[in-house]
Structures are given as structure tokens and as C-alpha cells.
C-alpha positions in Angstrom: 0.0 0.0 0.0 2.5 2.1 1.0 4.6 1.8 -2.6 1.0 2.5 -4.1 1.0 5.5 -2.3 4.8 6.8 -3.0 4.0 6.3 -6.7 1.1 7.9 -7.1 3.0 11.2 -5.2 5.8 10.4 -7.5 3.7 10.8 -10.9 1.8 13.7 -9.5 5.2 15.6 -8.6 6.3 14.5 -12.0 3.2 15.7 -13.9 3.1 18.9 -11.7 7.0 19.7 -12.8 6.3 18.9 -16.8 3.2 21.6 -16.5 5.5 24.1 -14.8 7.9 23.3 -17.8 5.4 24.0 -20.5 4.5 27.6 -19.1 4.3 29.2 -22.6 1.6 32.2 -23.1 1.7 34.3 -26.3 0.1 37.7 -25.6 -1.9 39.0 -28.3 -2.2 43.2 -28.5 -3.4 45.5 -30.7 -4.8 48.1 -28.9 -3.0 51.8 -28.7 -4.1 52.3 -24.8 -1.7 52.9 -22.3 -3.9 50.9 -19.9 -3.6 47.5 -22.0 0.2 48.5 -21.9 0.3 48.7 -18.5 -1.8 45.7 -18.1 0.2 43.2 -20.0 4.0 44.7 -18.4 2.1 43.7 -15.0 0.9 40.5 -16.2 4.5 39.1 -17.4 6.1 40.5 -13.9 3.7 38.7 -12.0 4.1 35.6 -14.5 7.9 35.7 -14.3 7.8 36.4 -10.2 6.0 33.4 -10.0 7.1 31.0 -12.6 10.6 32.3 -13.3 11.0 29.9 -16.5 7.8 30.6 -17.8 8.1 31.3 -21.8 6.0 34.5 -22.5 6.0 36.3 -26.3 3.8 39.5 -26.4 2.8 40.0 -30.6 2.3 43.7 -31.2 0.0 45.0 -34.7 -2.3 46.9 -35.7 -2.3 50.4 -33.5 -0.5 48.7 -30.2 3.5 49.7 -31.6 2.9 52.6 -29.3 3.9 50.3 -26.4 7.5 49.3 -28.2 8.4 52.9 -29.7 11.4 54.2 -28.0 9.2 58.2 -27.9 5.6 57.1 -27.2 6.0 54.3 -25.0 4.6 54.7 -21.8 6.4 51.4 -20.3 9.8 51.5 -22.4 11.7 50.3 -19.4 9.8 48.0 -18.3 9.7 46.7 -21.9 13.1 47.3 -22.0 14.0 44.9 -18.4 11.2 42.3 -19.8 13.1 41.3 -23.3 16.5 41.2 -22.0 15.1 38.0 -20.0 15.8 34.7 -22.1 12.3 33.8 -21.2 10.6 36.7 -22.7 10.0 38.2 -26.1 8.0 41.5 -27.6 8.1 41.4 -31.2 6.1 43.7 -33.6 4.4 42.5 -37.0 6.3 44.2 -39.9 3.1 44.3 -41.8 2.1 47.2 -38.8 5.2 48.9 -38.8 4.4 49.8 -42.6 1.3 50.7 -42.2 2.1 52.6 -39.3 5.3 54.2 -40.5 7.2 53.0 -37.9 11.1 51.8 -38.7 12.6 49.2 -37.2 14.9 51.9 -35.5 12.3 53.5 -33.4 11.8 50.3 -31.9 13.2 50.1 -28.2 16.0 47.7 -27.8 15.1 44.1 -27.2 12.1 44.5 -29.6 12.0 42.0 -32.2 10.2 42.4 -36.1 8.6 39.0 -37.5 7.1 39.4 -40.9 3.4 38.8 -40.1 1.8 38.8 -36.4 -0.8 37.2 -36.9 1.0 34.2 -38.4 3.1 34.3 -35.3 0.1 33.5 -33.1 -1.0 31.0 -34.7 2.6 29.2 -35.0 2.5 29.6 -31.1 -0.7 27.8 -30.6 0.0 25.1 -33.0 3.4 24.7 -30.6 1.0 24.1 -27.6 1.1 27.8 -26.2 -1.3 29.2 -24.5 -3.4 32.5 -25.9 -4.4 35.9 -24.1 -6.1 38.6 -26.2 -4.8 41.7 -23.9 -7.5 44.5 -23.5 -9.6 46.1 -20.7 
């Protein structure tokens, strides 16, 4: 009974550590408000304060490159502190940036360009990560 019991512990600790290993949450933003800024800089600090390893990718289009431009940001730092972790990545959709005017050196450092954000998303959730629209 007792070995019964041991195992059983054993595959729950074991199942508990592979979920805390496949922490990954792709952030999905689009809006221009500060607020959802704000909002998704607090979610990834209290993410990373809780699950350190956690694998977190915010995808920026449409009007949200406010949050990742080195002169309009509201969060810059923050954005700045966040993508210098391994762990953690911001990256804007070029397709935006054209039709936003905004060149790749505007961008504050860390910020990463993929060709299509959408298409990013969707290569995330086909991986197994989690999705979050961020808005308010």
C-alpha cells in the first residue's frame, strides 16, 4: 500500500513539474491604450515572479507599436528589463510597422520584427502555447 502511495505522489510531482515546464503564453495586442500597456508589463512580472522559467511572447499590430516605440511608450523600461530575460520576447508585426510608418529603428532595444503577427500566433498555438487577447 504504502509503494501504491509513493507512486502515485511520485507521478503527481512528476506531472506537476512537466506543466510548470510548458509555461508558454503568447500575448496577443493590438490596442493603442496605455492601460492594456500597463496591463500586459504587469501580467509578465507577475508571471515571471511566479514562474521564473515561464516562456512569455507579447505580438504587437495593428495600433499597439505605441507600447514598443522608443518616444511614445509609456512602459519603455519595463519593456526594455522584460526582453532582455531569455524567457521573454515582444516582437512587432512588420506588416504594422508599414502601415504605421514605424522603422525598425524607433523600436526600443530588445524589440524583435517578425514578418506577419498574426502568423506568429498561430505558429505559437500550433506549438501548444497558450493564448491571451490583452484588452480592458
Amino acid at each position: 500500500m504504502k509503494s501504491i502511495i509513493l507512486l502515485i505522489s511520485l507521478l503527481c510531482l512528476s506531472s506537476l513539474s512537466q506543466a510548470q515546464k510548458d509555461y508558454k503564453v503568447v500575448f496577443d495586442l493590438t490596442s493603442r491604450d496605455s492601460v492594456d500597456h500597463k496591463n500586459v508589463i504587469r501580467w509578465l512580472n507577475e508571471i515571471t515572479a511566479s514562474e521564473p522559467n515561464a516562456n512569455l511572447e507579447v505580438v504587437l499590430y495593428g495600433k499597439s507599436l505605441d507600447m514598443v516605440t522608443k518616444d511614445k511608450s509609456v512602459v519603455s523600461n519595463a519593456v526594455q528589463q522584460l526582453a532582455a530575460k531569455p524567457n521573454v520576447a515582444f516582437k512587432v508585426c512588420a506588416i504594422a510597422m508599414k502601415n504605421n510608418n514605424v522603422d525598425k529603428s524607433q523600436l526600443i532595444q530588445g524589440v524583435q520584427v517578425v514578418p506577419d503577427g498574426i502568423y506568429e500566433i498561430i505558429g505559437k498555438q500550433k506549438q501548444g502555447w497558450g493564448y491571451i487577447k490583452a484588452s480592458h
